[in-house]
N, C-alpha and C positions, 0 to 999 in steps of 0.2 A: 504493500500500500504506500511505505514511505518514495521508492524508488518512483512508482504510476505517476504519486502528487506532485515529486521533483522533478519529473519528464513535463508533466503536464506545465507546471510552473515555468519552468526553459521555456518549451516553446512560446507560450502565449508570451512571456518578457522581451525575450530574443529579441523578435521580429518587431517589436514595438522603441526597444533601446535602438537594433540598429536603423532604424528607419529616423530617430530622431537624431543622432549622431551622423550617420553618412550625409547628413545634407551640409555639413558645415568639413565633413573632415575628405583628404583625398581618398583615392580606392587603392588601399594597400593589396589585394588580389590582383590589381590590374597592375600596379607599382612593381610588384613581385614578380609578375609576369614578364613584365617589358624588360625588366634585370637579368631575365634567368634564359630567355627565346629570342630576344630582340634585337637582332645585329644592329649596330649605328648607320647602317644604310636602309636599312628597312625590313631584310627578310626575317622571316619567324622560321627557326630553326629548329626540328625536332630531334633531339639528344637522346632519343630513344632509337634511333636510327644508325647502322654503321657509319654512315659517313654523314651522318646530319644533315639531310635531307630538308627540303623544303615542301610547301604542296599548295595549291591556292586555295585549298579548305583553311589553313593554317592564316594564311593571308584574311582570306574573307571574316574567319570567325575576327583576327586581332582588327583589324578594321570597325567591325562592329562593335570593338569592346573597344576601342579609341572611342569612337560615336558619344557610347554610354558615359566614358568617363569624359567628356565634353574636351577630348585633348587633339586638337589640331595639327598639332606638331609631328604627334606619333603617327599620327591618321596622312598629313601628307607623305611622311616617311615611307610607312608600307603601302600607300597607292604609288610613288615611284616607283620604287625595287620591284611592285609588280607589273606594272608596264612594260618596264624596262626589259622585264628579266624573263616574264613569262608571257606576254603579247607581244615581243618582238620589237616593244617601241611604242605600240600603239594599240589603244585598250578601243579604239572605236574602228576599226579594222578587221578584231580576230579576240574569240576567244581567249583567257588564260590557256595556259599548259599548267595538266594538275602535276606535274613531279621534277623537280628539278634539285641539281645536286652534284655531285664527283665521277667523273665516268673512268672507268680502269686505266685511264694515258692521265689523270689525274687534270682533265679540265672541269671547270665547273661550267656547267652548262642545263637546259632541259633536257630531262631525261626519259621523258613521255610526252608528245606533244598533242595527244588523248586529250581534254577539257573533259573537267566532272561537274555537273549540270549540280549538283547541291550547293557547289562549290558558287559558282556562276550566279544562283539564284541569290545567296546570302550577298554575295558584290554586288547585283543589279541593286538590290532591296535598300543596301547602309546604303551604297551612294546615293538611291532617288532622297532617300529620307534625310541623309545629312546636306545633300542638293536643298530643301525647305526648312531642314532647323539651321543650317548654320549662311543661308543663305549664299549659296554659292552655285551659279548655275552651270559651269561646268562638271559638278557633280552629276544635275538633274539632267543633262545631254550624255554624259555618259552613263547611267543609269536606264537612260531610256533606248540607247543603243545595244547595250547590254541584254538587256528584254526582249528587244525584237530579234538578236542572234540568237536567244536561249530558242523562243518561239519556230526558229527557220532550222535551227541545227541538232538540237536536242530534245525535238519532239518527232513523234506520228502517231497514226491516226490508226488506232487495233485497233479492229473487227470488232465487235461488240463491246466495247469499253469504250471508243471516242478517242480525241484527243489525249497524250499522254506522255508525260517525260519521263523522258529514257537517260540512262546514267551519263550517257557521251555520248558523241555522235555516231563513234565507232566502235564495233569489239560488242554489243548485246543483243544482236538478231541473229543468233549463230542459224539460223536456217528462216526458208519461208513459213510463213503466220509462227513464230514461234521468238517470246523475246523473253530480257530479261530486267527485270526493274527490282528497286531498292524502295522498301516503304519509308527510310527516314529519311529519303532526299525530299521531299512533300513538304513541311510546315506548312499546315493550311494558313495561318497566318500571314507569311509572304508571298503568299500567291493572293489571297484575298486582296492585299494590298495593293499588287502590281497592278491584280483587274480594276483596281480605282484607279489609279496612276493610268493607265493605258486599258481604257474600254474599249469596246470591239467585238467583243465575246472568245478569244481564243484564250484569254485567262481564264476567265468562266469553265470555258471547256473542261483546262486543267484541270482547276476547281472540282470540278462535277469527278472526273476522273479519277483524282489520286484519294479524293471522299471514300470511291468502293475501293481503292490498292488499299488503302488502313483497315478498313473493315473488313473486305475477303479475302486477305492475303494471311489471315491468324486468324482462320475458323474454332481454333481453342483460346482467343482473346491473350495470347501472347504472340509477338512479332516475330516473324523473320527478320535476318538480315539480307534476305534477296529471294527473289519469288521469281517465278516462270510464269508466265503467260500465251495460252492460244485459242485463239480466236472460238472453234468449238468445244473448245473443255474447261473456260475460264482457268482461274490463278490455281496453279501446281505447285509442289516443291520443287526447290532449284537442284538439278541434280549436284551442283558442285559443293553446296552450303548442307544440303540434306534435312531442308527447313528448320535449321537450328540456328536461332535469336541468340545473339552478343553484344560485341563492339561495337556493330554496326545500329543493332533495334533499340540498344537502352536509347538511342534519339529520338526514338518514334515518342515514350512516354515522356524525355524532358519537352519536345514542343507540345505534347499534348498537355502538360501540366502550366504551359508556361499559354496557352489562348485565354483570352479573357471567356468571362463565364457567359458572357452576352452574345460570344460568336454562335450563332446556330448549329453548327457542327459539335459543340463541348459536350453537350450534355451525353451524347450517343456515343463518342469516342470512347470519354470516360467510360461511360456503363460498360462497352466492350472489352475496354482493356482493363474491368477490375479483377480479371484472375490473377495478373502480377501482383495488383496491392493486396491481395489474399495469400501470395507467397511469401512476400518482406512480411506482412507481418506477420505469417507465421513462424517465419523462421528469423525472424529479425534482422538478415542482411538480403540483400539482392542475390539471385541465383547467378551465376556467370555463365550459362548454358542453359537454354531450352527450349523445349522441342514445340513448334508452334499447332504439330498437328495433335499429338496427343494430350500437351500440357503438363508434360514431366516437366523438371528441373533437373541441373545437376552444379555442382562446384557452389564456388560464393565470388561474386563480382569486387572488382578493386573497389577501391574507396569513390573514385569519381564514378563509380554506379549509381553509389548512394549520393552523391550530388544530384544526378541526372533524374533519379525517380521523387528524392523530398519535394519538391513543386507539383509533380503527377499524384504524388499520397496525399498531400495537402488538399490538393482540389476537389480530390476523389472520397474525402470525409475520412482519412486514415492520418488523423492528426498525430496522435504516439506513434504510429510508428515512421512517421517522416522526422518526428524528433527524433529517434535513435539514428534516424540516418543524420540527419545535420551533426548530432554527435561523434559520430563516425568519421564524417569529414572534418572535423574540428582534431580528432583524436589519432589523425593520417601521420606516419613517418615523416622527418627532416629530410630522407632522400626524395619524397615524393616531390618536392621542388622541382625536382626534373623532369617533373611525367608532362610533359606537354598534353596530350589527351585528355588527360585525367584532369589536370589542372584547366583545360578548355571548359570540360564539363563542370566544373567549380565555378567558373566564374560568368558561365551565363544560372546558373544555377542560383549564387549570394546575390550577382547582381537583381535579379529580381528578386530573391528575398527581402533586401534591403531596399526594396523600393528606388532601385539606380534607374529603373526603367520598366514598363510595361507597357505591351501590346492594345492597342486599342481595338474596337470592335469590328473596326474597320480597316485591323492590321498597321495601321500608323503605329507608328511611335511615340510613347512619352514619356518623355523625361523628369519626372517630377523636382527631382533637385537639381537641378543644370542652373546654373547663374547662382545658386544663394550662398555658395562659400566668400564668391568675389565680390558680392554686396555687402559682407560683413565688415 
C-alpha cells in the first residue's frame, strides 16, 4: 500500500513540478543530447554504430527536438550538414539519403542513397511548422517541397487499401501486388497536419490508409515492426521480421500516446492497442519481443521502451504503471548517455511530459513555454 501511494504521489507531482519548472529552466535532455551526438557541424552521430554512422531519422528527430527546445542555432546546424551531406547540396531537388558514414577506403560519405519516408515525413512536418513558429519562410518552401517529393516518390496506390506510404522508394515491392510497409512510419499526427498545410486530398488518402496499417497490421492489438501487404489477402506477416514487434513498433505506441485526445482517431487506436498496456502492467516492464499475431511476449525492452510506452499508458488510463516506467527511465545507467535511440525515445517522451510541446488536434504544434524563460 505504502509503495501504490508513493507511485501514485510521483506521478501526479512529477508532471505538475516539471511542467512548472521547464518553463523558466533550459532542457537538460536536449543539453545532454547535443553534448553526447552533436558534431559542431551538425550531424547526429550514432555511437552505437561501428563507425558512427549517421541516418536522416537521426537528423529529422534532433531537428524536431531543436524546434521544441526553441534553439535556432542547433536547428540551423543540422539543417546544413543535412543538405549538404545527404541531399547533395540541395534539400528542394532530392530527397535525404537515410545512411551515411565511413566506407572501407575510409571516406566519409553516403552510404545508402535509399530515403526513409519516416525519416522524410518528421523533416517535411518540423520544417513546415518551424516555417510558422519561428517565422521563416524558407522553412515553409522547403517543407512544402518536401511533401510533395514524399507524395510522388514514397507513395502508391495498393489495391484495396488506397493511397499508401511505402518505406522508400526503393527495395519494398519485392514482386507484383505484393509490398512491404512499417506501421511506425505513420504518426497520424503529421500527416493530419501536412493534409492542413497542403489540401488536395492525397494527404487524406494517406490519412485514411495508414488509419487501417495500425489497426490490421496487429490483429492481437500488439504491432509489428513490418507487415506484408497484397492486394487479395490484405496485411500478412512479413516473412523476414516473422510478425515480431520491437525497435521498430515501440513507435507505433509512443505516437499513439503522444495524439491529442480530440484527434478522432485516439480513442480506437488506444482501445486497440491496450493488450500492450495489459502487458507492462502486468509484468511491470515493456516486453522486448512480441508476436503480433498471437500476443505472446518474450525478453524485457531497454529503458527507452519505457520512455516510449509512459505517454501511450498515460493516455490509455494505466497511470501506475506509466509511473514505474518514468521511474525506470529516471533509474537508467551512466553508460546509457550513449544510446542515441534510447535517448531519442527519452526525449520526445519528457519533452511532452513536461509540457515542452504538444500536438494539436489538428497536428500543429504547440509550444507552450517557448518565449517565457527570455521574458524573465
Amino acid at each position: 500500500m505504502r509503495l501504490s501511494f508513493a507511485l501514485l504521489l510521483w506521478g501526479i507531482l512529477s508532471p505538475i513540478l516539471a511542467a512548472d519548472t521547464s518553463a523558466c529552466l533550459a532542457w537538460p535532455a536536449w543539453e545532454d543530447f547535443k553534448a553526447t551526438f552533436l558534431s559542431q557541424d551538425g550531424r547526429v552521430i550514432d555511437l552505437s554504430t561501428p563507425r558512427q554512422q549517421s541516418t536522416s531519422e537521426g537528423q529529422a528527430y534532433a531537428l524536431f527536438f531543436a524546434l521544441v527546445a526553441d534553439d535556432q542555432e542547433a536547428f540551423s546546424r543540422l539543417l546544413k550538414w543535412t543538405e549538404s551531406n545527404l541531399a547533395q547540396g540541395d534539400l528542394t531537388a532530392q530527397l535525404p539519403a537515410w545512411q551515411w558514414g565511413e566506407t572501407d577506403d575510409g571516406e566519409w560519405t553516403v552510404l545508402d542513397q535509399n530515403s526513409a519516408s519516416d525519416a522524410d515525413l518528421w523533416l517535411a512536418y518540423t520544417l513546415a511548422e518551424a516555417g510558422e513558429i519561428w517565422q521563416v519562410p524558407r522553412f515553409k518552401a522547403l517543407g512544402a517541397l518536401l511533401a510533395a517529393r514524399i507524395l510522388r516518390e514514397e507513395t502508391a496506390d495498393l489495391p484495396g487499401l488506397g493511397l499508401t506510404l511505402l518505406p522508400a522508394p526503393k527495395g519494398f515491392v519485392p514482386e507484383p501486388d505484393y509490398w512491404r510497409l512499417n506501421p511506425s512510419y505513420v504518426p497520424i499526427q503529421l500527416l493530419r497536419r501536412l493534409n492542413a498545410h497542403y489540401p488536395g486530398g492525397e494527404w487524406q488518402r494517406l490519412l485514411a490508409s495508414s488509419w487501417r496499417l495500425l489497426l490490421e497490421s496487429s490483429p492481437s492489438g500488439l504491432a509489428p515492426d513490418w507487415v506484408a501487404y497484397r492486394s487479395r489477402e490484405g496485411f500478412l506477416p512479413d516473412p523476414s521480421s516473422n510478425a515480431k514487434g520491437s525497435f521498430d513498433a515501440i513507435r507505433v505506441y509512443l505516437w499513439a500516446g503522444l495524439l491529442p485526445a480530440e484527434d478522432p482517431f485516439q480513442p480506437e487506436i488506444l482501445k486497440h492497442l491496450v493488450p500492450m498496456a495489459t502487458l507492462v502492467t502486468r509484468q511491470g516492464t515493456p516486453p522486448l519481443v512480441v508476436d503480433s499475431r498471437t500476443g505472446t511476449a518474450e525478453g524485457t525492452g531497454p529503458w527507452g521502451f519505457s520512455a516510449a510506452l509512459a505517454p501511450f499508458l498515460q493516455a490509455a488510463g494505466a497511470s501506475e504503471a506509466a509511473t514505474l516506467q518514468w521511474l525506470r527511465v529516471d533509474a537508467r545507467p551512466s553508460e546509457a548517455q550513449a544510446e542515441y535511440y534510447n535517448q531519442s525515445l527519452r526525449l520526445f517522451a519528457e519533452g511532452w511530459r513536461d509540457e515542452r510541446y504538444r500536438f494539436q488536434p489538428d497536428g500543429s504544434l504547440r509550444l507552450p513555454t517557448a518565449g517565457k524563460c527570455q521574458s524573465r
